[in-house]
N, C-alpha and C positions, 0 to 999 in steps of 0.2 A: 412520583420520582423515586429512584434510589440511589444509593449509597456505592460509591465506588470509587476502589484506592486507586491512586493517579502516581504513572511513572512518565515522567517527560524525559521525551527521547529525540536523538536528531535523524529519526524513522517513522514516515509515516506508515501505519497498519492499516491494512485490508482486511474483510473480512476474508476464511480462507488462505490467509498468508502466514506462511512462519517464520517465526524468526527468534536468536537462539543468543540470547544475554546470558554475561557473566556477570554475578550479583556480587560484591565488595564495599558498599557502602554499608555503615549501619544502619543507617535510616529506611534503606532499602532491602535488605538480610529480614530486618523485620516486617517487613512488610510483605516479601515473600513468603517467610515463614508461617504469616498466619493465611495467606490463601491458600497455601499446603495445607494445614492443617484443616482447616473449613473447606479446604476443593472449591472457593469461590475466585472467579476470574478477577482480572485488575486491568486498569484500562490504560492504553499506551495513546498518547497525549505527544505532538509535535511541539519543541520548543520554538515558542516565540521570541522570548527575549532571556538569557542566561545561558547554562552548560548545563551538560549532562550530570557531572559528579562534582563532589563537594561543593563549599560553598551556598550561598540560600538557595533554596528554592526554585527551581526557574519558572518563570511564566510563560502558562502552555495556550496554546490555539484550543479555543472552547468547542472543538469536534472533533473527539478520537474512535476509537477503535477496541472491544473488550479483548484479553488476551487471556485464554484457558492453556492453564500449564499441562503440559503431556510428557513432561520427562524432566527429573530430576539427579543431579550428579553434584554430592555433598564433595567439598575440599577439603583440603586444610584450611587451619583460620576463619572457620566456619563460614567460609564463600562457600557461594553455590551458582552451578550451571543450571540453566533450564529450558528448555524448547519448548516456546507459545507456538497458539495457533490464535491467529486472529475469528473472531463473532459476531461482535453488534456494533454497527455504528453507534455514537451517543453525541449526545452535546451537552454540555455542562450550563448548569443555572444557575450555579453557587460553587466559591471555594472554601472548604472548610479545611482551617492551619492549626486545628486543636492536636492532631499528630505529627512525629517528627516528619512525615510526610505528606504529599497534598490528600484530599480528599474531597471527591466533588459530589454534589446532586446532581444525577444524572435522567436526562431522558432519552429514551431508544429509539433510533428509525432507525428506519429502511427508504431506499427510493420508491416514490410511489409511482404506480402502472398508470401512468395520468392519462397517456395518450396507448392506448394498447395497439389502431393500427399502425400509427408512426414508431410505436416501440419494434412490431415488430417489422417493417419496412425499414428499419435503423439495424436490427440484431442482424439483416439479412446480408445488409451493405457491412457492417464490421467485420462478420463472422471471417468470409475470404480474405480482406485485408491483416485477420491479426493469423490465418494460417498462412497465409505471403511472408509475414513480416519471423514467424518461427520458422519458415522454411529457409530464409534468407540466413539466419542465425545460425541455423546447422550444419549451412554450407560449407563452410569452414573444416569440419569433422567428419568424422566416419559414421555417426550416430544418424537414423534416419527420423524424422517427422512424420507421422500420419496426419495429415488434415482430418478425417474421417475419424478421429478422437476428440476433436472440438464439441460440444454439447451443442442442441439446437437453441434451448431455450437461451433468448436477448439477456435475460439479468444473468445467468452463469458466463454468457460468452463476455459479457460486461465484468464480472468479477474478474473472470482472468485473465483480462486485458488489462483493469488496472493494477493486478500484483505483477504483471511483466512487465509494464513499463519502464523503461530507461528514460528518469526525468529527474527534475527537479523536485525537489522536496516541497517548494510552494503550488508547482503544478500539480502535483498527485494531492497537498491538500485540498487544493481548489475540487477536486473529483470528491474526495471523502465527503466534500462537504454539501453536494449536491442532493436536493431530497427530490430531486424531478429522473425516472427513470428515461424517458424517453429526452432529455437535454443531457445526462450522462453518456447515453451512446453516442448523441450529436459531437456532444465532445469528444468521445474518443476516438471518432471517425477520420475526425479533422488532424488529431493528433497521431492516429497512425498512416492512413494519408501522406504524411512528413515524414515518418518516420521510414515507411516502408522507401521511399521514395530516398532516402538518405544511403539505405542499407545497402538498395541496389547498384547508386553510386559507387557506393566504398565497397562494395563485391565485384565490378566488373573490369571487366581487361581497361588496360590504360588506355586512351584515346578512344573509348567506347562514345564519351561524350562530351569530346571535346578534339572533334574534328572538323575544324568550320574555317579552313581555310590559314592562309599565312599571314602570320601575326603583321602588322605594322611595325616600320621601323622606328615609332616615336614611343 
């Protein structure tokens, strides 16, 4: 097991995903400051029950996400901006409350290739559905989509299906917290499936699909 400082956020992290906090507590100024200094990652942690700033500690969902700083921009009042990129899944085995912030034991996965022909009979079936679902997104704009930028491999086309998801914070937990590769794509199938199936809704001319005749007068 290892040692890993714990920032509880109301974001769940993806491996691959970034995202870009402004650091103002002190509990957490320090905390940053020594993975700056060390270049050691810190792991962003879903709250379960509390807030994100001041106040005790919140209690986080024991499966986060490690977060490598890649950009640092000092303030005033010695706040600090930073842009993570999310790394390793983890799960916590232990909380440790010896510093002004959490600290957990942590252990690493990865989803395992359980089932490799269903994974990739799964990657095959996601893959068109989540370039549907960014095509559908850019419709809107001038900006075009290439499908043919989608990676082939199932666990990439799975990565970033779940840093684009438009969901809920317990749904994208429930994904982080998956150690089965091939029930991860399951899942995400089903969920863009709906999703895509939403987008086309709310993209298309009005009475595309909701032409079924005249209404009743009751």
């Amino acid at each position: 097991m290892a040692k890993l400082a714990l920032f509880p956020l109301n974001t769940v992290l993806f491996p691959g995903m970034q995202v870009r906090l402004h650091i103002f507590e002190d509990r957490y100024k320090l905390m940053i400051n020594r993975c700056i200094e060390t270049g050691e990652a810190f792991g962003v942690v879903l709250i379960r029950q509390g807030s994100e700033t001041m106040g005790k500690l919140a209690e986080p969902f024991m499966v986060g996400c490690t977060a490598k700083i890649s950009e640092v921009q000092r303030l005033p009042m010695q706040r600090i901006n930073i842009v993570t990129v999310g790394q390793r899944r983890f799960r916590i085995r232990d909380l440790n409350y010896s510093e002004p912030y959490l600290v957990g034991e942590v252990e690493y996965f990865m989803p395992a290739d359980d089932d490799p022909p269903r994974v990739r009979q799964c990657g095959r079936i996601l893959r068109p559905l989540l370039a549907k679902y960014l095509e559908a997104l850019h419709a809107d704009n001038s900006s075009q989509f290439d499908a043919e930028q989608l990676p082939d491999s199932p666990r990439a086309v799975a990565q970033i299906a779940s840093i684009l998801l438009h969901s809920d914070n317990y749904q994208k937990q429930h994904l982080l917290e998956m150690d089965s590769l091939s029930k991860l794509l399951e899942a995400l199938i089903e969920i863009y499936r709906i999703e895509t199936m939403l987008l086309d809704i709310r993209l298309s001319p009005p009475g595309k699909y909701f032409d079924i005749g005249p209404f009743s007068s009751n």
